[in-house]
C-alpha positions in Angstrom: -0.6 32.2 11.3 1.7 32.5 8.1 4.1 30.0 10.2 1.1 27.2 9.9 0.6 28.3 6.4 4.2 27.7 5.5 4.5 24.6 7.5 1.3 22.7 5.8 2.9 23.7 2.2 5.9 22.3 3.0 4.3 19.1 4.4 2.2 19.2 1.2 5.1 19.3 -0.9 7.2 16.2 0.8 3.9 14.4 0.3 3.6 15.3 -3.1 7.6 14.3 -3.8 7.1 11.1 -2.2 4.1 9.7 -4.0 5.5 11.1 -7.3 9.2 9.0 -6.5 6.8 5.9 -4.7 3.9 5.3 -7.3 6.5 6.5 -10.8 4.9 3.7 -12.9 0.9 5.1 -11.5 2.3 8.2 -12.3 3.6 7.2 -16.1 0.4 5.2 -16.8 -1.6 8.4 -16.8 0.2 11.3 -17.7 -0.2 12.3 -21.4 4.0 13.6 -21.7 5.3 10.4 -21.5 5.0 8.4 -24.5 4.4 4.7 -25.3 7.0 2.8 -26.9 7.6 -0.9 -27.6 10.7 -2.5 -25.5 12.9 -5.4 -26.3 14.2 -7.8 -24.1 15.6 -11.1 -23.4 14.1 -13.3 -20.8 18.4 -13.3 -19.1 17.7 -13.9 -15.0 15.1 -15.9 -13.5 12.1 -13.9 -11.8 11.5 -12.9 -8.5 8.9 -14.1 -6.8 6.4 -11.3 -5.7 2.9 -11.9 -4.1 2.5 -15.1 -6.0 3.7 -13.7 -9.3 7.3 -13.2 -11.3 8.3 -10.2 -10.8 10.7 -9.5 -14.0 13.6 -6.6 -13.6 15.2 -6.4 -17.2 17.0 -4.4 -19.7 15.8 -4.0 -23.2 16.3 -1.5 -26.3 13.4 0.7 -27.9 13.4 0.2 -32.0 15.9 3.0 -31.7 18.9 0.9 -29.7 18.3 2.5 -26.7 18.6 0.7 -23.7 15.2 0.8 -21.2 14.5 -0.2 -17.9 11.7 -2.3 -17.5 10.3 -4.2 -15.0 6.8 -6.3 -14.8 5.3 -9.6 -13.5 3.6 -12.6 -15.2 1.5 -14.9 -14.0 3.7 -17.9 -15.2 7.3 -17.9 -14.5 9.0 -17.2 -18.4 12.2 -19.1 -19.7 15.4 -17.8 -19.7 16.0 -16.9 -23.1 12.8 -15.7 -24.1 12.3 -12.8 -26.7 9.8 -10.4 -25.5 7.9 -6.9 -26.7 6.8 -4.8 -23.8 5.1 -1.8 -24.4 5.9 0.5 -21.7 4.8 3.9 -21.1 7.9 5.5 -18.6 8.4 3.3 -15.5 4.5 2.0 -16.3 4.2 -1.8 -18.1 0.7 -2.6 -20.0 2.1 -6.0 -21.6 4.1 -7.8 -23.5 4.0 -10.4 -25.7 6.3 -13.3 -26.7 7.9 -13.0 -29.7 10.7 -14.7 -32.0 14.2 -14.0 -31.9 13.8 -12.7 -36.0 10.9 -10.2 -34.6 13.4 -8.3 -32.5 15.0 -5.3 -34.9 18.4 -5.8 -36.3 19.9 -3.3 -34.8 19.7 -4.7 -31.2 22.8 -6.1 -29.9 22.7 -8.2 -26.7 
C-alpha cells in the first residue's frame, strides 16, 4: 500500500513540474510574487506567424537597464523598428502600446 502511495506523489509531482515549466506565463499572470513592470523594446525581427497572429520573441530593458525576455502576439503584423512598452508580469504579457523613440528612458542602449 505505501508503494501506491509513493508512486501517485511522485506522478503528482512530475505533473505538477510540468504544467509549472509548460503554462510559465498562466503561471506569472496570477501569482501575486511576481511583479508587474513596464518593458522596452524595439520592433528588430519580423513576427512569426502563430494561429493567425504575430507571434513576437524580443528583448527589451525594464526602466532599470535590464534586459527582459518578452514574447507576445498582435493581431497586425508591427514594423521593424517600432518602439514599444509592454507591461509584463514574469513570462505573462497584458499589452503593450506603441510609443516614440523619445518615450523610451535614456538609459537604454540598443
Amino acid at each position: 500500500m505505501k508503494k501506491g502511495g509513493v508512486i501517485t506523489a511522485l506522478i503528482l509531482i512530475v505533473l505538477a513540474v510540468f504544467l509549472v515549466v509548460s503554462a510559465r506565463d498562466v503561471v506569472d499572470r496570477f501569482n501575486p510574487l511576481v511583479p508587474k513592470e513596464d518593458v522596452f523594446v524595439r520592433v528588430n525581427k519580423p513576427a512569426k506567424p502563430d494561429q493567425g497572429r504575430f507571434k513576437y520573441e524580443l528583448t527589451g530593458y525594464n526602466a532599470e537597464g535590464k534586459k527582459k525576455k518578452v514574447t507576445f502576439t498582435s493581431s497586425i503584423q508591427l514594423p521593424e523598428g517600432t518602439y514599444l512598452k509592454v507591461s509584463a508580469k514574469g513570462a505573462y504579457t497584458e499589452n503593450y502600446e506603441k510609443i516614440a523613440e523619445e518615450e523610451v528612458p535614456k538609459g537604454i542602449k540598443w
